[in-house]
N, C-alpha and C positions, 0 to 999 in steps of 0.2 A: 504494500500500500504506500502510495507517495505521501508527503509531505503536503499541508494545503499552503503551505509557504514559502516562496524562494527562498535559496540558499539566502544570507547577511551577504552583502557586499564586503570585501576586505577592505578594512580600516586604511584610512587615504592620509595620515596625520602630515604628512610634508606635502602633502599636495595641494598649493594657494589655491584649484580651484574646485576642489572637494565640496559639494553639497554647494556650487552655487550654478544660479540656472542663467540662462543666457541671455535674458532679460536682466538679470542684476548688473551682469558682466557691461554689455550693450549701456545700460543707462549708469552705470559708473563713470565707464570711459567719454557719454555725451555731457555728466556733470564737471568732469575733469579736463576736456579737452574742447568741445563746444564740437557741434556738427560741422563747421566748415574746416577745422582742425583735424577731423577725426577723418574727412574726407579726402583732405590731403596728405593724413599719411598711410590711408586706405583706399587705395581710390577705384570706388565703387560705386553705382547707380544708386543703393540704397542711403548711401551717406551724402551724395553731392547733389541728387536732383530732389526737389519737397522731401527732405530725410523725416523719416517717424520714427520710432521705438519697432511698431506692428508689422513695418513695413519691411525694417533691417533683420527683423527676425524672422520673416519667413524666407528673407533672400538666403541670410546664413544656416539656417537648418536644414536648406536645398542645396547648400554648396560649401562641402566640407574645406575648402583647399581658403575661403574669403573668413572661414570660422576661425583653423588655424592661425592665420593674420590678427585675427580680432583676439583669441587666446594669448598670444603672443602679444600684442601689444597693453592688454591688460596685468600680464604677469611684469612687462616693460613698466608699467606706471606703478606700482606697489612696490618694484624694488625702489626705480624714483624716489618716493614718496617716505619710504624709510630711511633712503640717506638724506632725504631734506632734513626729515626729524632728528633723525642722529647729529646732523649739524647744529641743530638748535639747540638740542640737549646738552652739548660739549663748549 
């Protein structure tokens, strides 16, 4: 008899994007960087031409290679973001 429960996913503890969904990622990087910024260091239809939230999410969850990009420059702006604070901190 199976199980009525997936296996647990294995524990992701270093992994900055562990448990966040692509909407958090997407609208991190539009608080952080502004849509015409994020456009040009993605340059994408969804980012450059009327960008939305709804509209960059269904581009990227159709197109893994514009995700990776978007992954990547989220993981870019966190490391950022820590050495600003570590400056401040010191």
């Amino acid at each position: 008899m199976t199980s009525p429960h997936p296996p647990a996913a294995p524990a992701q503890p270093r992994n900055p994007l562990h448990g966040l969904t692509l909407e958090a990622i997407v609208t991190a990087l539009v608080a952080h960087y502004g849509w015409q910024e994020l456009g040009r260091r993605i340059p994408v239809r969804c980012f450059t031409s009327e960008p939305s939230v709804s509209s960059s999410l269904k581009f990227l969850r159709k197109t893994p290679w514009a995700r990776e990009k978007v992954e990547g420059l989220y993981l870019f702006m966190l490391r950022d973001q820590r050495r600003d604070q570590m400056h401040q901190n010191s």
